[in-house]
C-alpha positions in Angstrom: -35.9 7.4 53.1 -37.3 3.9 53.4 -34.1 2.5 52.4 -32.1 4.7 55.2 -34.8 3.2 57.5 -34.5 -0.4 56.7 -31.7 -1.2 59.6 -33.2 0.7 62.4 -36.4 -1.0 61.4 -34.6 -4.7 61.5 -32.9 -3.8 64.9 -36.3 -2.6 66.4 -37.2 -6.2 65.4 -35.3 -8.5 66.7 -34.6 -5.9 69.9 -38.5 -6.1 71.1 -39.9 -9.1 69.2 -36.9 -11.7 68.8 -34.5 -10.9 72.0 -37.4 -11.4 74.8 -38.5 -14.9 72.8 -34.9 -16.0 72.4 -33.0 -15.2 75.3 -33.4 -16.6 78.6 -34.6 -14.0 81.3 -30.4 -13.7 82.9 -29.4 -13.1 79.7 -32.0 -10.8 78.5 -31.2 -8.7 82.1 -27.6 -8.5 81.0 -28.7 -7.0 77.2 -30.8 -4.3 79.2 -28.1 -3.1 81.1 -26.2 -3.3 78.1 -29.0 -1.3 76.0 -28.9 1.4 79.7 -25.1 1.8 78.9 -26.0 2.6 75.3 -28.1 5.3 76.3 -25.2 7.1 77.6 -23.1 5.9 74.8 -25.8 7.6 72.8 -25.1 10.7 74.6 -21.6 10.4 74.1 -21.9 10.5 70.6 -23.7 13.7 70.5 -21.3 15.4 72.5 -17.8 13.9 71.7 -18.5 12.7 67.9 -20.4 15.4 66.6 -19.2 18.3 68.6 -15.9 17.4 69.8 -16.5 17.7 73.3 -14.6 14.8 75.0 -16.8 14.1 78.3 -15.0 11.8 81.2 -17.7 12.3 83.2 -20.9 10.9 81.8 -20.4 9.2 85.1 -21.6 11.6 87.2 -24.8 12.1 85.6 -25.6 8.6 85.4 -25.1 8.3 88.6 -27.8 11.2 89.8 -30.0 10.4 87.7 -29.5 6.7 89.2 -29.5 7.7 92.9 -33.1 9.4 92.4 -34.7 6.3 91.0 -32.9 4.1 93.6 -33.9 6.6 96.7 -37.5 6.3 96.0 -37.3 2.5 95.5 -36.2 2.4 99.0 -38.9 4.8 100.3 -41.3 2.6 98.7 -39.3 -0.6 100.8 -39.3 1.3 104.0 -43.4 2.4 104.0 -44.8 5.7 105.5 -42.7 6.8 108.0 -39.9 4.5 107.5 -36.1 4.2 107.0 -33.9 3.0 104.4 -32.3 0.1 105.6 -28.7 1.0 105.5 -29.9 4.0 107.3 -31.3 1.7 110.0 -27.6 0.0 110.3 -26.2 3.9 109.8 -27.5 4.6 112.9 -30.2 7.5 111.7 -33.2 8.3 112.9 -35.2 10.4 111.0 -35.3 10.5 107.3 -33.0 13.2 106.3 -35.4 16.2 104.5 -32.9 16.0 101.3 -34.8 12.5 101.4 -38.7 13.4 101.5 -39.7 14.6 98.0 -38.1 11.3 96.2 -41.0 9.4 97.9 -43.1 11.1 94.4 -42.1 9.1 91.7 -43.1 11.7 89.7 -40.3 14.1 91.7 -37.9 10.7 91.3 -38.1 10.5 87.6 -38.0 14.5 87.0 -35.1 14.8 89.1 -33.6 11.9 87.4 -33.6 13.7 84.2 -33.7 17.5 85.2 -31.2 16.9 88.1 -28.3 16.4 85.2 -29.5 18.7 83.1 -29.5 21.3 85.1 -25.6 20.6 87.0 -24.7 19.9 82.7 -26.3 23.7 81.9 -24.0 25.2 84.9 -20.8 23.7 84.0 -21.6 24.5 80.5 -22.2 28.0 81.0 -19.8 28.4 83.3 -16.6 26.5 81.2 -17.7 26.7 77.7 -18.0 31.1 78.5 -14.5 30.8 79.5 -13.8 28.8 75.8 -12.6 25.9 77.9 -12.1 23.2 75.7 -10.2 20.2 74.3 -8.1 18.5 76.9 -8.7 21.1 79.8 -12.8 19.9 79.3 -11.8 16.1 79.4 -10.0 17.0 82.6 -12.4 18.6 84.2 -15.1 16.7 84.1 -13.0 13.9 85.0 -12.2 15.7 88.3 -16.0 15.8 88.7 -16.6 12.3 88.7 -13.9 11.7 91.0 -15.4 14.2 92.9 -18.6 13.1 93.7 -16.9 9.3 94.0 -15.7 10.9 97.0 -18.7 12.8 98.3 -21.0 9.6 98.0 -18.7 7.8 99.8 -18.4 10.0 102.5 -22.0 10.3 103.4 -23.1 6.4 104.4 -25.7 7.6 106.4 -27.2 9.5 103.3 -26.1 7.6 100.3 -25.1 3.8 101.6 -21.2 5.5 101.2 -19.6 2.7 98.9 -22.3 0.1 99.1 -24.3 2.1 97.6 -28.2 0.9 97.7 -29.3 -2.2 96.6 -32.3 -4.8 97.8 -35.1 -3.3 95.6 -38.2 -5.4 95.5 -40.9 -3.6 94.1 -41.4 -0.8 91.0 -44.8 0.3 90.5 -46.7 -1.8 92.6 -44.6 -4.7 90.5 -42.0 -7.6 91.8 -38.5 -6.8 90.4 -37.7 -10.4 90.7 -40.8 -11.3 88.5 -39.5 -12.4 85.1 -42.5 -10.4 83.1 -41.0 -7.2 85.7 -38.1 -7.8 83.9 -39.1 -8.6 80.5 -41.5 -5.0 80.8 -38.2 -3.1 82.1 -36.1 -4.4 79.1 -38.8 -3.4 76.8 -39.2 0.1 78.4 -35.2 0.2 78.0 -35.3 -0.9 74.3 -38.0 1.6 73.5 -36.5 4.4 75.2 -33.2 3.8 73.5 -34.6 3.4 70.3 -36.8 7.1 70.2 -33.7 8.3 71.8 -32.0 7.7 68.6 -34.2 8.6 66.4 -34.9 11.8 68.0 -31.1 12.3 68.0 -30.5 11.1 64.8 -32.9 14.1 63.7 -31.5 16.9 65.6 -28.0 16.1 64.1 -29.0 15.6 61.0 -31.1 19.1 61.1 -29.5 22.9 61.1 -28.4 22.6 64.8 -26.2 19.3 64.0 -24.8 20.9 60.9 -23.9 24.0 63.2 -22.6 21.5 66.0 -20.3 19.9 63.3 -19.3 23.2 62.7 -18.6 24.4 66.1 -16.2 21.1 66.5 -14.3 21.6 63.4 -13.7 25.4 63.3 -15.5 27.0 66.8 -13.7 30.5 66.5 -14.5 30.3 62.6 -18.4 30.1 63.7 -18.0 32.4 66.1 -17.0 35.2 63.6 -19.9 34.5 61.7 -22.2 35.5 64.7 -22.9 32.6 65.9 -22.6 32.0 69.8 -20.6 28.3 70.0 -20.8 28.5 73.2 -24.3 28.3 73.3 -24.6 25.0 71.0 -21.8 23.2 73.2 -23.6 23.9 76.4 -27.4 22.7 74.6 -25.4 19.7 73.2 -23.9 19.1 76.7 -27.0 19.4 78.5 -28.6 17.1 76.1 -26.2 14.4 76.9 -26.4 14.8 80.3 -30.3 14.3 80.3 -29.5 10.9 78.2 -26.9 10.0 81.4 -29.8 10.4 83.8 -32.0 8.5 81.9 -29.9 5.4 81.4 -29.5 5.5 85.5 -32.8 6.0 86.0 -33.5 2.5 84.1 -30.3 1.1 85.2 -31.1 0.6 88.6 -34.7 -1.6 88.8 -33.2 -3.4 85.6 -29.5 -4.6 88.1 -30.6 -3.8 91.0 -27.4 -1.8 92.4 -25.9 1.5 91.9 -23.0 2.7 94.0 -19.6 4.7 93.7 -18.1 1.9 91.5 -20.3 2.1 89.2 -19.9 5.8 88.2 -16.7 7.2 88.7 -14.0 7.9 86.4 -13.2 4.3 85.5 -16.7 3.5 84.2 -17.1 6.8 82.9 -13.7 5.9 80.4 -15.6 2.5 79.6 -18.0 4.2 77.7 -15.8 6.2 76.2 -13.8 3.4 75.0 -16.9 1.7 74.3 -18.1 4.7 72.0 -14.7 4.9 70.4 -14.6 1.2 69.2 -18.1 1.7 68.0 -17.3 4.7 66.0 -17.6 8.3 67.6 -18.8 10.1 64.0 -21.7 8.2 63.8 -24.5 7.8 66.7 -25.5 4.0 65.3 -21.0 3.7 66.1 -22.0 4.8 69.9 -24.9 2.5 70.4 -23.2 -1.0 69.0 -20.0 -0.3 71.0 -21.5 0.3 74.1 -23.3 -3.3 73.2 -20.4 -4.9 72.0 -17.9 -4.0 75.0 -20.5 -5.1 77.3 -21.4 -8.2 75.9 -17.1 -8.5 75.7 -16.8 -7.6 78.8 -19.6 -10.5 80.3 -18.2 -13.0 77.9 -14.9 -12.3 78.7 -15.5 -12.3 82.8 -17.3 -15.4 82.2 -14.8 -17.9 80.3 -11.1 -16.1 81.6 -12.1 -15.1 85.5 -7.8 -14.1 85.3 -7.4 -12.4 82.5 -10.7 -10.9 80.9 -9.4 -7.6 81.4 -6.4 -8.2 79.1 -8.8 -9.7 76.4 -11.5 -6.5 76.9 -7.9 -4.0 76.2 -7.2 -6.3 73.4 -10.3 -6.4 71.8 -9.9 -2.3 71.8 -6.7 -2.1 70.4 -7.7 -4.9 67.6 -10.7 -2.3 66.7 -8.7 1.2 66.9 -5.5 -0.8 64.8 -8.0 -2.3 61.5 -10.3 0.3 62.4 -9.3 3.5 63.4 -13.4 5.3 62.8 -14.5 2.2 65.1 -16.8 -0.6 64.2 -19.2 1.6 62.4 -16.0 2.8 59.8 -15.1 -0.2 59.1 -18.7 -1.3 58.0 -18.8 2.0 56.1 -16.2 1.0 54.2 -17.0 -2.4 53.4 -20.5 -1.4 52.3 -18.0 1.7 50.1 -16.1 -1.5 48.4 -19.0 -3.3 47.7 -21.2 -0.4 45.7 -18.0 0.6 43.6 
């Protein structure tokens, strides 16, 4: 058990002790959005590697559980009985009533979480009743995030349209320009990630993740053995979705932004990608590639301003060609080699 321990332990390490005493406060901002990312990555693993359930639309969920956090940050700008400013340059006048309860943070964060939990539990029902699956699923909820793309766009007055919101200042009485805000919201993002995975790690490894595996590999199989699969895909689902909201939640004091570009159906294929390089079957897989195609992705922007997305699409077919189980295989089967 120790043993098993040992690498989570050594990543906790140099995560919270030797990242913020190494890294310079840009860079360590980057490796927290990059550690947000892996939080739906996380999700992704849960749903996609362990159950089978290809989701293109982690998107969507990101993105509401992002919106909530960045509408009360802008209540909190604006002061009793103010308006947003992109309202202000809308044209509105009063704060729209959808508006009102996000000026609770504790409303803000719940929503956050609960907000994409709750749209995940209806689609789930709804689909996974029907035995919707497989390519159909993908589809679907890649429809979604195109669909709310559209509606976000469509309401500047309400959501910014495609700005989005951006301009945050303050979180909790703190300055987000202050490089301890920043150094505290990485933390936060590291620690959240890590019981994330833990907590995960545990559920999958339990009776519910050995009848998840089971529901991917042979669902009409469990099925005649009384078991309701639908039932464990929509849980699973919903569980991912809650991760989404999370990750947007933190996303948005740690960049500063969210808007339509930032959770539609391109990003929400990124992080598939991301999780496939990693390694879908195995959570730890989920978490590195959402690090490593992020830090690729920086890198790559940074030294080839032309061509970094040719190098980002090369990098992924490098990893799927040697390594067709992602990073995460391929380590499994060098650390194989060496005990035999």
């Amino acid at each position: 058990m120790i043993r098993r321990n040992l690498p989570f332990a050594a990543v906790a390490v140099a995560a919270l002790v030797v990242a913020p005493l190494l890294l310079e406060p840009f860079r360590l901002g980057l490796l927290a959005k990059y550690l947000c990312y892996a939080i739906v990555a996380l999700g992704i693993g849960l749903a996609w590697g362990k159950g089978g359930m290809l989701t293109l639309g982690q998107g969507v969920f990101f993105g509401l559980g992002g919106y909530a956090m960045a509408m009360y940050l802008k209540l909190t700008e604006a002061g009793p009985g103010g308006l947003p400013d992109f309202m202000v340059w809308s044209g509105v006048e009063d704060l729209p009533a959808l508006w009102t309860p996000f000026a609770n943070p504790v409303f803000a964060l719940a929503t956050a979480v609960l907000g994409p939990m709750a749209l995940a539990a209806l689609l789930g029902t709804l689909v996974f009743r029907q035995r919707v699956r497989g390519a159909y699923f993908a589809i679907l909820t890649q429809a979604l995030a195109a669909a709310l793309v559209i509606l976000l766009v469509g309401q500047q007055g309400l959501t910014g349209g495609t700005n989005g919101m951006t301009n945050f200042f303050e979180l909790f009485g703190q300055d987000l320009a202050d490089d301890s805000t920043q150094r505290g919201l990485y933390l936060v993002t590291a620690g959240v990630l890590g019981v994330l995975y833990l907590a995960t790690r545990q559920l999958v490894a339990g009776r519910f993740g050995r009848l998840l595996v089971a529901v991917r590999d042979g669902e009409d199989r469990v099925r005649f053995l009384g078991y309701d699969p639908a039932l464990v895909k929509t849980v699973t689902f919903v569980l991912s979705a809650g991760m989404a909201g999370l990750a947007g939640a933190l996303f948005v004091p740690v960049v500063g932004i969210i808007s339509p570009a930032l959770l539609g159906v391109v990003p929400s294929l990124e992080l598939v990608v991301a999780v496939a390089v990693g390694g879908r079957h195995a959570l730890a897989g989920a978490v590195l590639g959402a690090v490593v195609m992020g830090y690729a992705k920086t890198a790559f922007s940074e030294q080839f301003a032309d061509g970094w997305l040719y190098l980002q699409g090369a990098l992924f077919i490098l990893v799927m060609t040697l390594a067709p189980k992602g990073i995460a295989g391929l380590l499994g089967r060098v650390r194989h080699a060496r005990t035999t």
